[in-house]
C-alpha positions in Angstrom: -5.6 11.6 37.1 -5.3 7.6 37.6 -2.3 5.7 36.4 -4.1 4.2 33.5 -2.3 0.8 31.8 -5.5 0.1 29.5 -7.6 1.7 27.8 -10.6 -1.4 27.6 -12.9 -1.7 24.6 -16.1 -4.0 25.7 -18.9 -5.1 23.8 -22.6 -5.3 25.8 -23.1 -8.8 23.8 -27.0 -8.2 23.7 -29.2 -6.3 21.7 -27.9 -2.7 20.6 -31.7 -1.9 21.2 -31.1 -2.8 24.8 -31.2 0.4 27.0 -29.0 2.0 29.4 -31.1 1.6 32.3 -31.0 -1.7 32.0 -27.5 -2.0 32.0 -27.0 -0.4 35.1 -30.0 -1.9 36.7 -28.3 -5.3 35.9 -25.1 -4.2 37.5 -27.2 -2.5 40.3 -30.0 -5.4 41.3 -28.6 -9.1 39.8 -24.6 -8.6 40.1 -25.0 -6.4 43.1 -22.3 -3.9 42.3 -21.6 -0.1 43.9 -20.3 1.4 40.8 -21.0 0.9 37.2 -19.1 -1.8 34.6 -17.9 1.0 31.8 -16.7 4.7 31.8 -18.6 5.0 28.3 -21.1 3.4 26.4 -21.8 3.9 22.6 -25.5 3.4 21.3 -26.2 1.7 17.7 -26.7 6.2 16.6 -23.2 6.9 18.0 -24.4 8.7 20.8 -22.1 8.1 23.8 -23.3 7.9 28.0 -20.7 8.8 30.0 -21.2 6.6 33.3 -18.3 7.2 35.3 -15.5 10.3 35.1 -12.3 9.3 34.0 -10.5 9.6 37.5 -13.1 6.9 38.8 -12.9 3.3 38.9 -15.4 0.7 37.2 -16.2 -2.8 37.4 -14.7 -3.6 34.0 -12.4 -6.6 34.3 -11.6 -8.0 37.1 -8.8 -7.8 38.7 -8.0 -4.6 36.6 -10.1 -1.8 37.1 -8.2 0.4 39.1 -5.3 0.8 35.7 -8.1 0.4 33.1 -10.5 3.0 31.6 -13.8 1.6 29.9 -15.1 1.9 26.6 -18.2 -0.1 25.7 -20.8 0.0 22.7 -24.4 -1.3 22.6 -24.0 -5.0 20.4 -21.6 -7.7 19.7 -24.4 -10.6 20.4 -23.2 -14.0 20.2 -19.8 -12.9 19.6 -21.1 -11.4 16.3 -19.0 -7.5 15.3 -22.5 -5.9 14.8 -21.2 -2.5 15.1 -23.0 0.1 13.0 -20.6 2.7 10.9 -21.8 5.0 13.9 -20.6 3.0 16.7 -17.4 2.4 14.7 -16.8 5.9 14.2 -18.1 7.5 17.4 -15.3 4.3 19.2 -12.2 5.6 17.4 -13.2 9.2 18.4 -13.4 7.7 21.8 -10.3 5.8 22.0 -8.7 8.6 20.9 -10.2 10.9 23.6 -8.9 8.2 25.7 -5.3 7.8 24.5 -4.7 11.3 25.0 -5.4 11.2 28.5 -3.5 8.1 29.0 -0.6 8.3 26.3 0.5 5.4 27.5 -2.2 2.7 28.0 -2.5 -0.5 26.2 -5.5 -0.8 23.9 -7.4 -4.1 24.1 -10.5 -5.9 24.3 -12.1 -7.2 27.7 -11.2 -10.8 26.3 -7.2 -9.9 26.0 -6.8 -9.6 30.1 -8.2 -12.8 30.2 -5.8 -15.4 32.0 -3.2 -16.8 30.4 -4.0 -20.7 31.5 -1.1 -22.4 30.0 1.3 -19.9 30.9 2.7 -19.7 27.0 2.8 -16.0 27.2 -0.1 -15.5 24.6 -4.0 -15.1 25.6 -5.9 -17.8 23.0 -9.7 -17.9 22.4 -9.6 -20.8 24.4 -9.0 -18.8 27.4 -10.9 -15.7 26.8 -13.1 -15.3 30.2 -15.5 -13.7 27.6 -16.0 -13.2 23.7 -15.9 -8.9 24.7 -15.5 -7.7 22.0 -16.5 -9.1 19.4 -13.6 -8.4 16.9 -9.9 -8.1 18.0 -9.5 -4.5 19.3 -5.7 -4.8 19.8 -5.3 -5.2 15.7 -7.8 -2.8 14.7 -6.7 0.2 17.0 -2.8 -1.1 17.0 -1.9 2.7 15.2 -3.5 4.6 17.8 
């Protein structure tokens, strides 16, 4: 198994009716890209796509991928937490999954490995790279 630091919740910022397919043909055709962005994505029902095994690497975050594993859920459009009880449910059970394979990975949202531009030591929402997700994943799923 990889040496995992993060465990990396993401949000698909478009529609939760958006499907699958294209997702990946986004990653595939626009951006390009050999392997897929997420381990895991959640639909708007809870059902969850896995995309990638855990021992493989994603496109995630940049600069990141080969210590993070990639959890993502159908919403979060304009930066809006649109996740349905479903989703919210089905991403604990997930993170969960997750944390027992890596005990010790971080948990955090796409916008938390943004860089830190002033150097303070803290990542503000004036340096998130991206709004993903859209609610702060560190607070919500600090007792995990």
């Amino acid at each position: 198994m990889r040496n995992v630091e993060y465990i990396v919740i993401h949000c698909t910022g478009a529609p939760q009716t958006q499907s699958i397919a294209i997702i990946k043909g986004f990653w595939k055709n626009t951006l390009k890209w050999n392997n897929v962005g997420y381990h895991k994505i959640i639909e708007a029902d809870g059902k969850v796509t896995e995309l990638a095994k855990p021992d493989s690497i994603t496109n995630g975050v940049a600069g990141k991928n080969s210590k993070s594993y990639h959890i993502c859920y159908l919403g979060g459009q304009k930066g809006i937490d649109n996740r349905t009880q479903e989703q919210k449910k089905t991403l604990l059970d997930e993170i969960k999954k997750a944390r027992k394979m890596f005990p010790k990975a971080k948990i955090v949202g796409h916008r938390d490995l943004s860089k830190d531009l002033n150097a303070d030591g803290i990542i503000q929402p004036n340096e998130w790279t991206k709004m993903c997700p859209s609610f702060d994943a560190i607070k919500e799923y600090s007792k995990i």
